[in-house]
N, C-alpha and C positions, 0 to 999 in steps of 0.2 A: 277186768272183763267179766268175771264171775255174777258180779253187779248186775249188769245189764241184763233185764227182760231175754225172754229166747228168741226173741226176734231181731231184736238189734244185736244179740251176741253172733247169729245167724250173720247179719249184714260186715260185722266185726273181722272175722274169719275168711269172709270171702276176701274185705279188704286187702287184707294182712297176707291172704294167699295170692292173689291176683289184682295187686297193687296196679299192672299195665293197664289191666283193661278196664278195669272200674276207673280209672281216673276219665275213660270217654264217654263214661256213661252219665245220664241225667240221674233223677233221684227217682224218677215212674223206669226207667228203663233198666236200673241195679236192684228194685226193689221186683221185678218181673226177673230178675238171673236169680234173684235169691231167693225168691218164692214170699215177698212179704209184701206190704204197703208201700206205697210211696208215704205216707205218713209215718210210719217206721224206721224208712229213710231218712227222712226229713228229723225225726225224734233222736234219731242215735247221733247225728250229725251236731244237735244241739245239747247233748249229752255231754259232747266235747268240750264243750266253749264258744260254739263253732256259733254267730247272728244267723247260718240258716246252710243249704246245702251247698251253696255256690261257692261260697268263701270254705268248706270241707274240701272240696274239690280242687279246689286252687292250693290250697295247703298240701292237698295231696300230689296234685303236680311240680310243685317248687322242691317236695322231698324226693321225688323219684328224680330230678335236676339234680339236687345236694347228694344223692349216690354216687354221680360220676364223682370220678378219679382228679386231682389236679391237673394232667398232661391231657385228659378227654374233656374236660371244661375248653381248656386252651385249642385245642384243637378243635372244637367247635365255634370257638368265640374267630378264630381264624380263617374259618369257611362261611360263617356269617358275616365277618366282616365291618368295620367300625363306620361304614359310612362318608360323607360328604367332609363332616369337620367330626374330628376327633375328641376334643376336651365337649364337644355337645353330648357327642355319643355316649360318654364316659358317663357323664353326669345326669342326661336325662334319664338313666334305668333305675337310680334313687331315685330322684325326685317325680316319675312315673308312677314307679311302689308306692312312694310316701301318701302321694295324692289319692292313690286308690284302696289305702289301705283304713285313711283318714273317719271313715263313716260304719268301720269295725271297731276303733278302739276303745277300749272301756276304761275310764278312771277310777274304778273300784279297786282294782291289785295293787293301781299303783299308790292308792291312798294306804293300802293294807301296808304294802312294802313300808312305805314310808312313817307309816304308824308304828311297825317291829321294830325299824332303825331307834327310834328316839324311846322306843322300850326296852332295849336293849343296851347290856354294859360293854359289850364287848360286841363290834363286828368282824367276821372273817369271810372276805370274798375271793373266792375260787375262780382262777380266771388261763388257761394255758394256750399255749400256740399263741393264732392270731388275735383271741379273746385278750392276752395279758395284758396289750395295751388297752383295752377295755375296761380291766379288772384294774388298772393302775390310773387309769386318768376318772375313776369312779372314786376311786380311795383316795386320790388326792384333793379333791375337793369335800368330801365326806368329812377328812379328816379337819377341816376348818373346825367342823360344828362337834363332830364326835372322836374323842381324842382315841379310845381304843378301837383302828380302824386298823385292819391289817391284810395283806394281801399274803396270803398263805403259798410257802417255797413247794414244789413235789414232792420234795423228797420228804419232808415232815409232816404229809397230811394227817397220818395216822396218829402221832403222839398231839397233834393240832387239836385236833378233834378229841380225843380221850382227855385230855388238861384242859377242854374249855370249859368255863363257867357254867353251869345249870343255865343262866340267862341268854348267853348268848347267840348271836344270830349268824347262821352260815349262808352266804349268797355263793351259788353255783351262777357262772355267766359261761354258755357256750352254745355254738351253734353251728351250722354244717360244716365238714365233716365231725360232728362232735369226739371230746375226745375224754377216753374212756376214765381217766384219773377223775376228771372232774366228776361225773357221775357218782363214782366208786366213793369220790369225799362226799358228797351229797347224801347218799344214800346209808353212809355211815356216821353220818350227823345226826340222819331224821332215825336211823335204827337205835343209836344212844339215848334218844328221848333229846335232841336239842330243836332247835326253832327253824327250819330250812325256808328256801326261798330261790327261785330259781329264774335268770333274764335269760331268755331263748327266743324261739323263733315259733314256735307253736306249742298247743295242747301237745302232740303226737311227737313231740321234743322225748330224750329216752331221761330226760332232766326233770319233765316233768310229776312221773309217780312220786319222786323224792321229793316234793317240793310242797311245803305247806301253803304258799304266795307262789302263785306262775304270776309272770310281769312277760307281755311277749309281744316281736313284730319282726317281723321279718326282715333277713339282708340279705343284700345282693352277691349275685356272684358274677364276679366280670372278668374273663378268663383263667385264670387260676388264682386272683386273688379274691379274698374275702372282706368286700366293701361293710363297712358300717355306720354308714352315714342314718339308716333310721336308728339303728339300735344307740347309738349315741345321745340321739331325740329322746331317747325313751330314758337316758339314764338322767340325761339333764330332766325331765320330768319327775321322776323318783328326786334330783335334789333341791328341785325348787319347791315338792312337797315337804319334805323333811325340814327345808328353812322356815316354811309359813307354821307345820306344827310347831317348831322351838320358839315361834312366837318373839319375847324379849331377847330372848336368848342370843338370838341369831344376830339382833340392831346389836348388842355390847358383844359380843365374840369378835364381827366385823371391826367395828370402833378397836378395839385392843388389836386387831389384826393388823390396819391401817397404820397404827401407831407403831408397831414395830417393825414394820415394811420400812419407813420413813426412817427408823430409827436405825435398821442400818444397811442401807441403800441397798434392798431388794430389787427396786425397780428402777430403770432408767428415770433420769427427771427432764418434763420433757419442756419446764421453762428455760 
């Protein structure tokens, strides 16, 4: 925040202090509460990350949502109500997100990510709670193409991180309620001098000051549980980049792969 102009640092502060009411305001009518521009607004807003003020806004109303509690999600989701057909309900609030999220995302991070992965000799990705299936079904496929892939225990972060590699790359994945381990290994990756990189759900993620590479988009929250149908989208992106860099790599890694599936009957056979 220091960074910021005294204007936007202005707009910054109001945010941070009055998170309720700025999320109703426009960017001429928070830029009038705080005594600045609506261009000010608009400037700090894209200081974020943010393609412009609307999408600041909406980020900012989906964290004041990821504040409730799991039993006040649920008890909202149960006074709202799931509607006419149920598996509709469920599934339209992803594929709602996904759609309107679609004409925000940037493939620049995700080429970054994808570029530290295959720079990288050693990965370690951070992943706890509802994230670890996240952080496990990322490493299992990683681990096709990059053999030191690892999904880092709690309880070891500390000696994790102090014994890794000069090279190595740390991926923090977590997002609302974030949870504080993961931060903590994150930010003592990037304090050691190592490579960090962070999959979240925005700029304003507490993931991301630690993070050299933000990769982000948002997931849903569907009564108390923590959907991750886009952030899945996002990881499969990060792997289908990292295959197109390995280039050769990637056709003979496959091929040997295939051959020893076959060799001893990994998979069902389905002649």
């Amino acid at each position: 925040m220091e960074q910021l102009p005294r204007g936007q640092k202005a707009v910054a502060l109001y945010v941070l202090e009055h998170a309720r009411e700025a999320v109703s305001l426009t960017a001429s009518e928070l830029g009038k509460v705080v005594g600045v521009s609506e261009a000010t607004v608009i400037r700090f807003a894209s200081s974020l990350g943010f393609p412009g003020y609307p999408e600041f806004r909406e980020a900012l109303q989906e964290s004041l949502l990821d504040q409730l509690k799991a039993l006040e999600r649920h008890q909202l989701y149960q006074t709202v109500g799931e509607g006419n057909n149920f598996i509709q309900s469920v599934l339209r609030q992803d594929l709602q997100k996904g759609i309107n999220i679609l004409a925000t995302l940037d493939d620049r991070p995700i080429e970054d990510l994808a570029r530290a992965i295959c720079e990288s000799s050693c990965i370690n990705i951070v992943g706890l709670r509802s994230a670890k299936g996240l952080a496990y079904y990322f490493s299992a496929y990683l681990s096709w193409f990059i053999p030191e892939t690892h999904v880092l225990n709690a309880d070891m972060f500390l000696e994790n991180v102090i014994n890794a590699r000069g090279d190595s790359l740390f991926i923090g994945i977590s997002f609302p309620r974030y949870t504080k381990r993961t931060v903590q290994c994150l930010a003592l990756a990037r304090e050691l001098g190592k490579k960090t990189a962070a999959i979240t759900d925005s700029p304003l993620s507490p993931l991301a000051p630690h993070a050299d590479i933000l990769v982000y988009a948002p997931c849903s929250h569907i009564s108390f549980i923590d959907s991750f149908v886009i952030p899945v989208g996002l990881v499969n992106a990060v792997l289908l980049k990292v295959a197109d860099n390995l280039g050769e790599l990637t056709t003979k890694r496959l091929q040997e792969l295939e051959r020893a599936w076959a060799q001893y009957g990994v998979y069902e056979d389905r002649e």
